[in-house]
N, C-alpha and C positions, 0 to 999 in steps of 0.2 A: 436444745433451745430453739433451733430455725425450724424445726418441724414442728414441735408446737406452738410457735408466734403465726406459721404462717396458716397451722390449724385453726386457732382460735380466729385470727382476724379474716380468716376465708367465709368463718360463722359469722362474722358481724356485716356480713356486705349489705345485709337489706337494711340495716340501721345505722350505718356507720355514718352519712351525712342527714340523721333526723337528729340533730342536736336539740333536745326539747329539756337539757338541765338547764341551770345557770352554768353550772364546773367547765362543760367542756366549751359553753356558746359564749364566756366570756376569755378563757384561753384562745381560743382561736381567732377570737374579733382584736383581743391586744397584738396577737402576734402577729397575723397580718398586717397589720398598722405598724408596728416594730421593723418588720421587714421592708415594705412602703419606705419607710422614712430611713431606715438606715443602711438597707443595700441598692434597693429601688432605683431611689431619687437620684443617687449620689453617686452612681457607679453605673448605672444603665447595662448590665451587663448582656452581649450578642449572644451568647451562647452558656446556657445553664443547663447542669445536671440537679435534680431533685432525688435526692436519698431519702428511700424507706417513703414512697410520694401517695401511698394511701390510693384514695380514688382521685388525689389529683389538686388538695384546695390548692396547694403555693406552686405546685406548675402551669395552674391556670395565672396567678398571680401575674409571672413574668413573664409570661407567652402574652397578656394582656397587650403590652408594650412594645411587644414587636422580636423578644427573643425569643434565638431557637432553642424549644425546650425537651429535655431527655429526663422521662419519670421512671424510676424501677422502683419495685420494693417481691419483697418476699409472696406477699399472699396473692397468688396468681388472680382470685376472684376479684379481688379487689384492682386490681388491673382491669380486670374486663369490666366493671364499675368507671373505672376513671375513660374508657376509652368510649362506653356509652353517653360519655356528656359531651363529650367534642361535637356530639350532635347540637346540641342546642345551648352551650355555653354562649353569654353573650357579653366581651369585652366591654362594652360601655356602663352595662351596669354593676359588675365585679360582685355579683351575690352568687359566693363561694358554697354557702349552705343555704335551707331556709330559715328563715328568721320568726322566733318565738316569742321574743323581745324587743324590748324598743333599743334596749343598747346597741344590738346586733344592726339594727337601721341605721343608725347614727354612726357606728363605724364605717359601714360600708358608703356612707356619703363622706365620710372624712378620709378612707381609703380614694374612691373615686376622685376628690376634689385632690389630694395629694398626685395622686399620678394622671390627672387630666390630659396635662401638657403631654406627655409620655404616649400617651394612647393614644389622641390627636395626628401625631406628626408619623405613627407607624403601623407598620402595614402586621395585624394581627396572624400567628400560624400557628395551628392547633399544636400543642405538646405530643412528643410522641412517647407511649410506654411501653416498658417490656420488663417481664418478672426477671428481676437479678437477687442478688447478695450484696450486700452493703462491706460483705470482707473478701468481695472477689469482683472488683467492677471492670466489667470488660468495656475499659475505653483506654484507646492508648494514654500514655505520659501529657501532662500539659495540655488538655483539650480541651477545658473549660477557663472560661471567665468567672462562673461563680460555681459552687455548690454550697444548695438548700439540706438539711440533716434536721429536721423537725418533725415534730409529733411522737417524741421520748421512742425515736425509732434507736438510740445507744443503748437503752435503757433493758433492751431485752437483746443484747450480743453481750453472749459471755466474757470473749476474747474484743471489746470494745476498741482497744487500738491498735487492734487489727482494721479495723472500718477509716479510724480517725489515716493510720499511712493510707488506705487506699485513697482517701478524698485530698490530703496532700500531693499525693500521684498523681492526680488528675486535672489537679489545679493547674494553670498555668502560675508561672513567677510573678507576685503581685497581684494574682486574682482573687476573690473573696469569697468570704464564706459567712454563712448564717446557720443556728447550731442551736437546737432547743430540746431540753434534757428535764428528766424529773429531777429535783436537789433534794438534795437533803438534811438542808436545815430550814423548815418550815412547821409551821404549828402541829402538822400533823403526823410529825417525827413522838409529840410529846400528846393528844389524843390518844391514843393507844394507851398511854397508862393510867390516864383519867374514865375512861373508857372501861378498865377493868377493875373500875371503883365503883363505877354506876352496872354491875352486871352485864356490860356487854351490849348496852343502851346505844350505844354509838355506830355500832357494827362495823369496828375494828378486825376482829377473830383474831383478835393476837396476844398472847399470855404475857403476864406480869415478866418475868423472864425474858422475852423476847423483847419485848415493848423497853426495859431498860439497857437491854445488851446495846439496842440501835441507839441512844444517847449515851454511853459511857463508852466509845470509840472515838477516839483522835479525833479530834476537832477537826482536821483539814482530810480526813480520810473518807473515801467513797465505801459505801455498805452495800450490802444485799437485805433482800427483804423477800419473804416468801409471799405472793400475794396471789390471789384465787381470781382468776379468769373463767367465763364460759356460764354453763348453767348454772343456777346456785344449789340445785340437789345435788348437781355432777359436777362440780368446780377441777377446772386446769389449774395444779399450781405454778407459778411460774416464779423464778429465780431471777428479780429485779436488782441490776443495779439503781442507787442513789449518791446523785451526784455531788459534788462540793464545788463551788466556784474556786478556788482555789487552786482543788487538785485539778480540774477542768484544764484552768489555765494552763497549768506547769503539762498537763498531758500531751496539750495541742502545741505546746513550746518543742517538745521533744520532736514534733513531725514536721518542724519547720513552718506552725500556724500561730499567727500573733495576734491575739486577744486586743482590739481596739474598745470597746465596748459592752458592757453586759447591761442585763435588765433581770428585772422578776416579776410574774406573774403569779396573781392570787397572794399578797402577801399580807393584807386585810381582810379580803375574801376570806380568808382561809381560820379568821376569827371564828366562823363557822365551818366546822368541822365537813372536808371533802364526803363523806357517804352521808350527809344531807344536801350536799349542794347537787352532786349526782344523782338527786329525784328527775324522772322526768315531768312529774306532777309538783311544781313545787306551791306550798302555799303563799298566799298573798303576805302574812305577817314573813316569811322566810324571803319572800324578791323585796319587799321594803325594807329591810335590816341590810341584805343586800345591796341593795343602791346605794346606801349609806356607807355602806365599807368600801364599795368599787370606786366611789368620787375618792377615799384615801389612797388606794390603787394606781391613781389618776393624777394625785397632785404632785407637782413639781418637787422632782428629787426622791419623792420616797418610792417610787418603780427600782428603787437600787435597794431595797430594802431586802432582807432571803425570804424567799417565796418558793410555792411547791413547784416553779417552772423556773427554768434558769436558761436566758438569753444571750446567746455571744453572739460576736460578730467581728471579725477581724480579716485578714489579707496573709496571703502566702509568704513569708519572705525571701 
């Protein structure tokens, strides 16, 4: 499983931050702003580790503000991605990607207006990376004030709380954490069998069989799901955990991590089915159908609604 996650996203380095669907430029525009507001603002943390950190969006995030930031993830290219932007990253403006949308603009002025104060009063220092393992993190015991675990990097570790003790480990006592996983109870759990009513119209590739096995499992239970990475002639299958808020919770209870907080991402979005929203050409009837589901996304209280992204955020105890 770590040598094919870190095969597959070593291939994705030249496109990894040309976000041009709606899927992944509205996941990431909420969750920044999630994080913003719920570890950010509120905990100001000196010293953060970013797990599984990509080319870098949420270690630029907090390094923005003046912590020292430590990025690993598995796919070495993608490192040397995150370490090419330290050139020209620019703290004041916090555009994380480029923007294909107007959502994406408007986040990133409500990001910015949220940590204004923050970035004002401190002295910005680039994040530093280094390709590690999320189930073997070389930093001593208690050395962080927060660790970041986002971009469904649990999502692809077989042995998952294996990762979850090491980010306990490294927590200090009382320090925080932020945690974003794919779930799995979202619409797209039940697409897949609507999907192989319409011949396959959806592009699911998953059989009746399988499509019902993943909904007729324990309601509070995390599944696997076989899902096709890389080219589409030559597809990586990869062996995905799907998460449960639930068992999430009780997992991160076991390592000593107390759930103050969740959210959900895409939980209206997601009324249109993820392998249309993942066009990078999407039509203009498909971004205005869109907008309409994201303002429900948006409103007050139903961000706790189960969605295809699942949001924690809680403190070492």
């Amino acid at each position: 499983m770590t040598d094919n996650a870190a095969k597959i996203f070593n291939e994705m380095k030249e496109e990894y931050d040309i976000l041009q669907d709606l899927w992944y430029s509205w996941l990431f525009s909420r969750l920044h702003f999630l994080i913003a507001k719920n570890s950010i603002v509120p905990f100001q943390p000196k010293k953060v580790l970013d797990v599984g950190c990509g080319t870098g969006f949420q270690s630029f995030l907090f390094a923005a503000i003046g912590a020292e930031v430590f990025g690993v993830d598995i796919a070495s290219d993608l490192i040397d991605e995150a370490n090419k932007k330290k050139e020209t990253f620019n703290p004041s403006s916090l555009q994380l990607f480029p923007s294909y949308f107007s959502f994406v603009d408007r986040y990133n002025k409500k990001i910015e207006n949220t940590l204004y104060d923050l970035i004002k009063s401190n002295q910005y220092q680039p994040p530093k990376f280094f390709v590690g393992d999320a189930q073997k993190i070389e930093f001593p015991d208690s050395s962080f004030d927060h660790v970041n675990c986002c971009g469904s990097t649990l999502n692809f570790i077989d042995d998952y709380n294996s990762a979850l003790s090491e980010i306990s480990r490294v927590l200090k006592p009382n320090g925080t954490f932020s945690i974003e996983v794919d779930a799995r109870w979202n619409m797209d759990i039940f697409w897949p069998v609507i999907d192989n009513l319409l011949f396959g119209a959806l592009k699911f590739e998953m059989t009746f069989k399988e499509s019902f096995a993943n909904i007729f499992q324990p309601i509070h239970k995390h599944i696997k799901i076989d899902y096709p990475f890389g080219e589409s002639e030559n597809p990586v299958m990869m062996n995905l955990w799907l998460f449960t808020k639930t068992g999430m919770k009780r997992d991160l209870q076991k390592v000593g991590l107390r759930t103050e907080n969740n959210y959900s991402i895409h939980s209206f979005t997601n009324l249109i089915p993820s392998t249309f929203l993942d066009s990078s050409k999407p039509s203009k009837l498909l971004k205005r159908t869109f907008n309409i589901l994201s303002k429900l996304d948006e409103a007050n209280g139903l961000n706790k609604f189960p969605g295809c992204s699942l949001v924690l955020f809680g403190y070492k105890q």
